[in-house]
VEXNULO-420459 format. One record per residue (C-alpha): residue in one letter; z, y, x. Coordinates in steps of 0.1 Angstrom, whole numbers. Example, Ala and Ser with C-alpha at 12.3 -4.5 7.8 and 13.67 -1.06 7.14 Angstrom:
% VEXNULO-420459
   r      c3      c2      c1
   a      78     -45     123
   s      71     -11     137
% end
This chain:
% VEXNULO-420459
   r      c3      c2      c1
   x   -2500   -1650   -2074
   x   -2515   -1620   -2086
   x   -2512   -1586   -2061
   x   -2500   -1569   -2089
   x   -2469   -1593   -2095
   x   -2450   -1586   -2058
   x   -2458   -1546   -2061
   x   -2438   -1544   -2090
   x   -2411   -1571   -2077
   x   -2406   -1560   -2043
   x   -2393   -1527   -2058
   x   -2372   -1534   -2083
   x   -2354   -1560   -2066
   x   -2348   -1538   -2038
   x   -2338   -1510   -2060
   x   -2314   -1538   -2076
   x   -2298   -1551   -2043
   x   -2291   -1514   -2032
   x   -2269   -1506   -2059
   x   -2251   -1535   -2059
   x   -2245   -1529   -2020
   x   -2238   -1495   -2031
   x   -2210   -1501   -2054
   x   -2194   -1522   -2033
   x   -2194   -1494   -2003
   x   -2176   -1471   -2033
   x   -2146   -1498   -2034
   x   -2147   -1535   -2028
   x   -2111   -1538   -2045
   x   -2120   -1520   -2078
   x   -2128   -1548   -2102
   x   -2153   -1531   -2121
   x   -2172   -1521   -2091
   x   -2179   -1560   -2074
   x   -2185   -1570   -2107
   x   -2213   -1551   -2116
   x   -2223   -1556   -2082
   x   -2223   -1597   -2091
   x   -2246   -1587   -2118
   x   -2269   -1567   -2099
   x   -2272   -1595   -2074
   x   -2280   -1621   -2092
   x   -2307   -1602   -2113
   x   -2320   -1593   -2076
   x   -2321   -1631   -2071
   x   -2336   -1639   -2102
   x   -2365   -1613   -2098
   x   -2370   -1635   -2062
   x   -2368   -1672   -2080
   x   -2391   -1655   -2110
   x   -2416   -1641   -2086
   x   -2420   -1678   -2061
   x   -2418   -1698   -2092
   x   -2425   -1676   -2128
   x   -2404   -1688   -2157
   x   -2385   -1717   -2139
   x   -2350   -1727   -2153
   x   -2337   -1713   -2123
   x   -2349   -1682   -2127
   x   -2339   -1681   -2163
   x   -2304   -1687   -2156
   x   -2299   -1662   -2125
   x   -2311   -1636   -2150
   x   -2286   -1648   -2179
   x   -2256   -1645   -2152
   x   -2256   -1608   -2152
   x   -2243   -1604   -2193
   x   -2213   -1627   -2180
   x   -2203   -1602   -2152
   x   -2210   -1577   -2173
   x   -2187   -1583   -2200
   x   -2162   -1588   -2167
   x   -2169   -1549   -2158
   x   -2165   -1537   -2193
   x   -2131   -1558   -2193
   x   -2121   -1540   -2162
   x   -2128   -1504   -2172
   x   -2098   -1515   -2199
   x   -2067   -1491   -2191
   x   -2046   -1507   -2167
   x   -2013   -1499   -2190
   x   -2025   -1525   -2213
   x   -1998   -1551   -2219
   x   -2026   -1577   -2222
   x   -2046   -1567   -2197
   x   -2040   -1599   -2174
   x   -2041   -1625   -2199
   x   -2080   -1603   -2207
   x   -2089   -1610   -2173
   x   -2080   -1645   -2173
   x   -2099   -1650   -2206
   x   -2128   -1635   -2190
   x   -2128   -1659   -2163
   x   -2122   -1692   -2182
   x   -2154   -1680   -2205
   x   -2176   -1671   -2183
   x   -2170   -1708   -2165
   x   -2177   -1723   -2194
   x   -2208   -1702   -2205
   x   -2224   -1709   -2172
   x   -2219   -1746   -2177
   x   -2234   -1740   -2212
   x   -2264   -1719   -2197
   x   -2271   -1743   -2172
   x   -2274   -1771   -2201
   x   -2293   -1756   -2232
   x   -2327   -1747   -2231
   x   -2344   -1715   -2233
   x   -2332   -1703   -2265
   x   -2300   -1714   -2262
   x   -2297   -1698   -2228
   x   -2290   -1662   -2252
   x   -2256   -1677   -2261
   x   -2250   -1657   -2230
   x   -2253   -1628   -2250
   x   -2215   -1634   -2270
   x   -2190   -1626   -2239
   x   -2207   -1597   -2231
   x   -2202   -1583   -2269
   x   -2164   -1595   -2269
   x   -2162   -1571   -2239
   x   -2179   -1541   -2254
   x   -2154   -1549   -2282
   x   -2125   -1546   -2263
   x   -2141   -1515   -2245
   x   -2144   -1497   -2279
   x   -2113   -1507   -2291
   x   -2092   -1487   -2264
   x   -2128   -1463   -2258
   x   -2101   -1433   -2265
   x   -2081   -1443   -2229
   x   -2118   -1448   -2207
   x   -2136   -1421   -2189
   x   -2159   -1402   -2195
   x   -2152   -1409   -2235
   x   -2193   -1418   -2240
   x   -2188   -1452   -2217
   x   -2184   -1472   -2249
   x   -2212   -1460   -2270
   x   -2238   -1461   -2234
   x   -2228   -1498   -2224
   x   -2237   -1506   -2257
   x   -2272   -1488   -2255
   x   -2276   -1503   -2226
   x   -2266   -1538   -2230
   x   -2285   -1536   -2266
   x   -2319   -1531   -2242
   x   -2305   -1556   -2218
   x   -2303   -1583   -2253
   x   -2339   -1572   -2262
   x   -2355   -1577   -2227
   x   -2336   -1613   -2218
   x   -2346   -1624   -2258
   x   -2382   -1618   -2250
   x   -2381   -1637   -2216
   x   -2362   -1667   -2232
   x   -2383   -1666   -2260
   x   -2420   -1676   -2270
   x   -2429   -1636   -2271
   x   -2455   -1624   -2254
   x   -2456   -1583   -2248
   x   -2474   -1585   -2220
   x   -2469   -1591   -2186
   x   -2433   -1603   -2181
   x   -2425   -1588   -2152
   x   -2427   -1551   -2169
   x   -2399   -1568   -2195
   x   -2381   -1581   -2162
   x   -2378   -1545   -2146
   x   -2367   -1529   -2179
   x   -2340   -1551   -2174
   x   -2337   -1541   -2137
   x   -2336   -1498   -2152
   x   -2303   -1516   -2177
   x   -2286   -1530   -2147
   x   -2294   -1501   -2126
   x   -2280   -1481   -2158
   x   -2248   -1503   -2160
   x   -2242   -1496   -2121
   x   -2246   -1458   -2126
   x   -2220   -1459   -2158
   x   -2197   -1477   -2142
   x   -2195   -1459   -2106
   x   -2193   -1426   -2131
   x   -2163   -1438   -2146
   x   -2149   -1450   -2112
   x   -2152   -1415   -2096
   x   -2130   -1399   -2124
   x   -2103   -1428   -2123
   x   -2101   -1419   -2086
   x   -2106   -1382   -2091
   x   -2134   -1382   -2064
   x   -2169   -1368   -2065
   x   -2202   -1391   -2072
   x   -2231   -1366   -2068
   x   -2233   -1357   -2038
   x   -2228   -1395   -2023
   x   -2250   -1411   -2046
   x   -2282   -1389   -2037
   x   -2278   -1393   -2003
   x   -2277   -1428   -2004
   x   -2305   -1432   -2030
   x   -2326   -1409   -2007
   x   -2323   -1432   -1984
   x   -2327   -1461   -2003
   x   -2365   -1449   -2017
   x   -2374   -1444   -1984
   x   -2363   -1479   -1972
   x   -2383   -1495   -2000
   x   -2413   -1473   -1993
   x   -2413   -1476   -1955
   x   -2404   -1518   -1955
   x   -2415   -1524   -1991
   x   -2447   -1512   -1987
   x   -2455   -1537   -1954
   x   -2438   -1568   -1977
   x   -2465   -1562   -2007
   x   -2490   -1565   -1985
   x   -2475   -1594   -1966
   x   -2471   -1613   -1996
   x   -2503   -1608   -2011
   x   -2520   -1613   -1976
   x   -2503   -1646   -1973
   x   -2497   -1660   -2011
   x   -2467   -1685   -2001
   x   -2438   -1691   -2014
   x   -2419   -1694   -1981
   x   -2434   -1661   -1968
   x   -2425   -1644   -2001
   x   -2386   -1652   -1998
   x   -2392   -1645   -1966
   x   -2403   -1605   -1974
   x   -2378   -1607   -2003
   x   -2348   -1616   -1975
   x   -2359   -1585   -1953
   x   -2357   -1559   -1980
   x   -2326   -1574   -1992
   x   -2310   -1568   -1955
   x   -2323   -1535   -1952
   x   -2310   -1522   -1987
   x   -2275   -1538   -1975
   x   -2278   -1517   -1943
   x   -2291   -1485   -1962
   x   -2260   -1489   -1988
   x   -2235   -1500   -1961
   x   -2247   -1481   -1933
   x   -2209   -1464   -1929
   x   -2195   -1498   -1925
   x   -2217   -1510   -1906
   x   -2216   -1481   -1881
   x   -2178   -1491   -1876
   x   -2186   -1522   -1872
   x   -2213   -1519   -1846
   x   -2187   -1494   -1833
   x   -2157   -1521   -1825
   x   -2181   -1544   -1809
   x   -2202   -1513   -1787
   x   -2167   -1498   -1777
   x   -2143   -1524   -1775
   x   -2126   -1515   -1742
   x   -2124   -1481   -1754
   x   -2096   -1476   -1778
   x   -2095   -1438   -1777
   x   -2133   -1435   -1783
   x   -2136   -1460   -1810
   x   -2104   -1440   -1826
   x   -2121   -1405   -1820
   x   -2153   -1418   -1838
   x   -2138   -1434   -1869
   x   -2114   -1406   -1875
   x   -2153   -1380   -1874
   x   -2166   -1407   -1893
   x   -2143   -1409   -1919
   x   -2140   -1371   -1925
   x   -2180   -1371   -1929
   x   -2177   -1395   -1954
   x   -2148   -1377   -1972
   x   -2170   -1346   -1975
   x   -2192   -1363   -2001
   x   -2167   -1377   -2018
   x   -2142   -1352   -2023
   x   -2146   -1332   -2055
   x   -2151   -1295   -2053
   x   -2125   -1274   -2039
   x   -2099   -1253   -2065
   x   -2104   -1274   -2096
   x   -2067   -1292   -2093
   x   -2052   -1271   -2116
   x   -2080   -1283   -2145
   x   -2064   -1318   -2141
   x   -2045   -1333   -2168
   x   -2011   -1346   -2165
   x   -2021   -1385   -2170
   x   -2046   -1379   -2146
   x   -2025   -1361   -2118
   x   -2000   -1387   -2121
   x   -2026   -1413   -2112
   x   -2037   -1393   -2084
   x   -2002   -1393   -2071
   x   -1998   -1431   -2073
   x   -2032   -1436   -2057
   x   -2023   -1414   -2027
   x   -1989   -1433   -2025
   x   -2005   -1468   -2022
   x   -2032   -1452   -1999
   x   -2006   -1436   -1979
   x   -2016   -1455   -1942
   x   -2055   -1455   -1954
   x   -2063   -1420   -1937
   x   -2102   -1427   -1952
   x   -2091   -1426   -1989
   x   -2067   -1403   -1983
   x   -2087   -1375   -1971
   x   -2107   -1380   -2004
   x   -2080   -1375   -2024
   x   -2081   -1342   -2048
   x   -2042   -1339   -2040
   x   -2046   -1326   -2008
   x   -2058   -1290   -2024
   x   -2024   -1288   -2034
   x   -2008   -1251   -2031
   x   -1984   -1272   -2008
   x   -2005   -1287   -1985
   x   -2021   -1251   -1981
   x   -1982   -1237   -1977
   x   -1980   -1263   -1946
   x   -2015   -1258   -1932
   x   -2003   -1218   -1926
   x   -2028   -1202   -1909
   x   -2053   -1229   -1914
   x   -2072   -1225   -1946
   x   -2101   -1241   -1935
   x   -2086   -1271   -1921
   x   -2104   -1300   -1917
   x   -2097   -1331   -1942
   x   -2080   -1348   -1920
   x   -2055   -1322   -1914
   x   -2051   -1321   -1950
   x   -2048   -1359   -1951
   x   -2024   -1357   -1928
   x   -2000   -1326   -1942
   x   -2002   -1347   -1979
   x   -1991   -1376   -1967
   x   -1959   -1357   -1947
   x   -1959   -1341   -1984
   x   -1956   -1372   -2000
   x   -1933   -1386   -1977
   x   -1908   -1357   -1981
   x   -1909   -1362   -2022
   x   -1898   -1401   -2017
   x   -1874   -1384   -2000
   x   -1856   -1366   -2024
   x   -1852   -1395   -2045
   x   -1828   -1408   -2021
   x   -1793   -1409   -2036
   x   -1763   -1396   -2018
   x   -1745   -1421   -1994
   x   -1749   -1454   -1971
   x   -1780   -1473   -1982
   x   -1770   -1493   -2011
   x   -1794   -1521   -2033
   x   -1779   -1509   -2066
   x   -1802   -1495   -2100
   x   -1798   -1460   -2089
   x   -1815   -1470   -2053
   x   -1844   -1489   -2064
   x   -1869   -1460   -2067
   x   -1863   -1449   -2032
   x   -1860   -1488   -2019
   x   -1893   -1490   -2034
   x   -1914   -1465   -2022
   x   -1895   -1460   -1989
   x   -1894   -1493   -1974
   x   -1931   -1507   -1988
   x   -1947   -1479   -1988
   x   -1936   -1451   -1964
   x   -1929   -1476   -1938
   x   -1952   -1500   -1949
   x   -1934   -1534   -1949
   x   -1940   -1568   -1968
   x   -1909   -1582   -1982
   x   -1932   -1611   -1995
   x   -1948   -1617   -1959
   x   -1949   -1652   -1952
   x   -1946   -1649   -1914
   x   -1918   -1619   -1921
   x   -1913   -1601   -1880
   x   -1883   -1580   -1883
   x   -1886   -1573   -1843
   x   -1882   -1535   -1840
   x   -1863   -1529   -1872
   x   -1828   -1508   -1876
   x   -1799   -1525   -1900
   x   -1810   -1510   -1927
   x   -1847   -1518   -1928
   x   -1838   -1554   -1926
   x   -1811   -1552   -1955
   x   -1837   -1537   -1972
   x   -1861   -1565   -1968
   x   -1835   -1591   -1970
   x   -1830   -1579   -2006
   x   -1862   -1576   -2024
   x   -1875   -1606   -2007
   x   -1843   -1625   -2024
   x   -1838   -1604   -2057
   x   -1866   -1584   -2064
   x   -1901   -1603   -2081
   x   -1930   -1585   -2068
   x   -1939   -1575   -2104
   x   -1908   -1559   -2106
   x   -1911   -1541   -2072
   x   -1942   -1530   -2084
   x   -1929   -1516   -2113
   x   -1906   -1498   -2099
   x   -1928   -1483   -2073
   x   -1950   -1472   -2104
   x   -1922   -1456   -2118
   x   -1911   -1436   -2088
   x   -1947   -1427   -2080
   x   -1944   -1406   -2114
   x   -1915   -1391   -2107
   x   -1931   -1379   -2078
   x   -1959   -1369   -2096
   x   -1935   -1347   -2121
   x   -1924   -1328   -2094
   x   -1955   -1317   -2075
   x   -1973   -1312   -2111
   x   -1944   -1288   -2116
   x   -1946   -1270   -2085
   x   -1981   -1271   -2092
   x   -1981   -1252   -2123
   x   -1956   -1230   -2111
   x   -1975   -1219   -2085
   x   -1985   -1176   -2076
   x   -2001   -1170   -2104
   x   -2031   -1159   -2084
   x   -2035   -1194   -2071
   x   -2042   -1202   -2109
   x   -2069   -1181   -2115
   x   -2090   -1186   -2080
   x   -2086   -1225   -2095
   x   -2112   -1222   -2121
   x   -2095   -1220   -2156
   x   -2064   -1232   -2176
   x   -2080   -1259   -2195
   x   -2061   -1295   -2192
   x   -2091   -1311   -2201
   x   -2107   -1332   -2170
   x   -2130   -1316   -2150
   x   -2164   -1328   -2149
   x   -2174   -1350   -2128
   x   -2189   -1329   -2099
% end
């Protein structure tokens, strides 16, 4: 093994591994997100199995996986109003399956049939490019995944361009590439800024691979072994993790430090959490430059993260006029306070869709039913262990009901459509606002704001 082979693979792999860690610290329930993340990780493998054991089938295939996950992301940046969106994802699945079996069996020309799922998904990302953001994602997958084609047919391939791990970390830039597109596009969906988060952690993340990255080159060239080479390849991999997930992490290390002290442990999340929002929330009086497709997803995002205080404080809702109304004589509140006042907003406008009366189950009930009982007061009609211990009459009618009559597809739907109704009104109130309010909000365009 050459010195020159483990300078160059230490650092791309670790620069691999911390962006898939990062993504997953953005949102490990957004599709997208923990696929690209799959991709990333097994290209970080594959750099690992290709530097112990150069051109092995092994290696081959961990660096073929990443086209099938990413034809996965690209099928989950699809617009989630898409009546075919499921039966997509399922498709997606099955292939992938059965192009890894395929993979596994061909040789290493065949192993490029890899290739074909991951141009079926920048199909169907073109197709429906005009409902993505921002509207270049189409056209820079494609740039990108075009490299990625060039770099994995010159590996597979009897064509020498030189050294092949240069080809190999030209791939790792795509991937990288692929991460960055994709957490872009997630930051807009959730209307939440990317800049500022993103350099802090990659700061951090050069550091980590010059300060442990440095000490495994030399460890691996010192010792030219296979075993001590995963070895080095195994620490950088835990200290990227730690680098991208240092936030969880600290909680974690937090419930085990403090475990007999509640009150401390809830003290430190709560200034832990509004640290994090800082970076994450977008820059303060640029509501009003939202569009109305987009607010209304904002509003059914802060509905469904209406007991996750974290997310909520990173919502761009809570620069509302409104929450500013309730705040008074706070206008520098912190974001939890903010948090805090738009979720007692939100709560009041699921309360005006209650209709006049007793509690009733009937079609003029189910958008308050909905969003009241599941949401508000957070209960599980679908619970298999269902504790109704603490509940009034009504709550337990309520549950009664939906568990017996109501699919959770349709409960879901319903909750969608009273989320927008919501959203109507507090986009109305919005844009009725003191017209002063307007202009100190940057300007009247309905285009969406850049992401910041």
């Amino acid at each position: 093994m050459t010195s020159r082979v483990p300078a160059l693979a230490i650092p791309i792999f670790a620069l691999a591994w911390w962006a898939a860690c990062y993504l997953i610290s953005r949102d490990a329930m957004r599709g997208a997100l923990v696929r690209s993340a799959a991709a990333l990780t097994a290209y970080a493998i594959g750099v690992a199995a290709w530097t112990a054991s150069p051109d092995s089938p092994l290696a081959q295939i961990l660096l073929c996986v990443p086209a099938l996950f990413w034809a996965g992301a690209a099928v989950a940046l699809l617009p989630g109003t898409l009546p075919e969106r499921r039966q997509i994802d399922v498709g997606w699945l099955v292939l992938s399956v059965s192009f890894l079996a395929m993979v596994v069996a061909l040789p290493s020309a065949g192993r490029l049939v890899v290739l074909a799922p991951l141009a079926g998904g920048l199909v169907l990302l073109w197709r429906f490019g005009d409902q993505v953001q921002p509207p270049m994602l189409p056209a820079a997958m494609s740039v990108v995944a075009a490299l990625y084609g060039v770099g994995l047919t010159v590996l597979l391939l009897p064509i020498d361009l030189g050294e092949p791990l240069l080809v190999l970390s030209a791939i790792g830039v795509d991937l990288v590439m692929l991460a960055f597109l994709v957490a872009v596009s997630d930051s807009l969906y959730v209307g939440e800024r990317l800049r500022a988060d993103l350099l802090r952690s990659v700061t951090a993340a050069v550091l980590g691979t010059v300060v442990v990255g440095g000490p495994a080159v030399a460890t691996v060239v010192v010792a030219d072994s296979t075993a001590v080479t995963l070895v080095q390849f195994g620490l950088v991999a835990l200290v990227m993790t730690g680098i991208a997930l240092f936030a969880q992490l600290r909680r974690g290390v937090d419930r085990i430090a403090f475990r007999g002290d509640d009150r401390l442990r809830t003290e430190r999340a709560a200034l832990m959490s509004q640290a994090d929002a800082l970076l994450r929330h977008r820059q303060r009086h640029r509501l009003i430059t939202t569009r109305p497709d987009d607010f209304t997803r904002f509003t059914r995002q802060a509905l469904d993260n209406y007991h996750h205080l974290g997310r909520l404080m990173r919502s761009p809702l809570t620069d509302l006029p409104a929450v500013d109304r309730r705040l008074g004589s706070q206008p520098r509140a912190t974001p939890l306070a903010r948090a805090l006042e738009l979720r007692a907003l939100l709560t009041d406008g699921v309360e005006r869709l209650r209709p006049a009366g007793a509690f009733a189950t009937s079609d003029e009930w189910r958008h308050f039913n909905a969003l009241h009982f599941v949401v508000v007061l957070g209960l599980d009609p679908y619970a298999r262990r269902q504790r109704t211990d603490g509940l009034d009459r009504e709550e337990r009618q309520a549950l009664d009901w939906m568990r017996r009559y109501v699919p959770r597809r349709r409960l879901r739907r319903w909750q969608q459509e009273a989320a927008a109704i919501v959203a109507r009104r507090l986009w109305d109130e919005l844009t009725s606002a003191d017209p002063r309010w307007l202009t100190t909000r940057g300007t009247n365009s309905l285009s969406p704001e850049r992401n910041g």
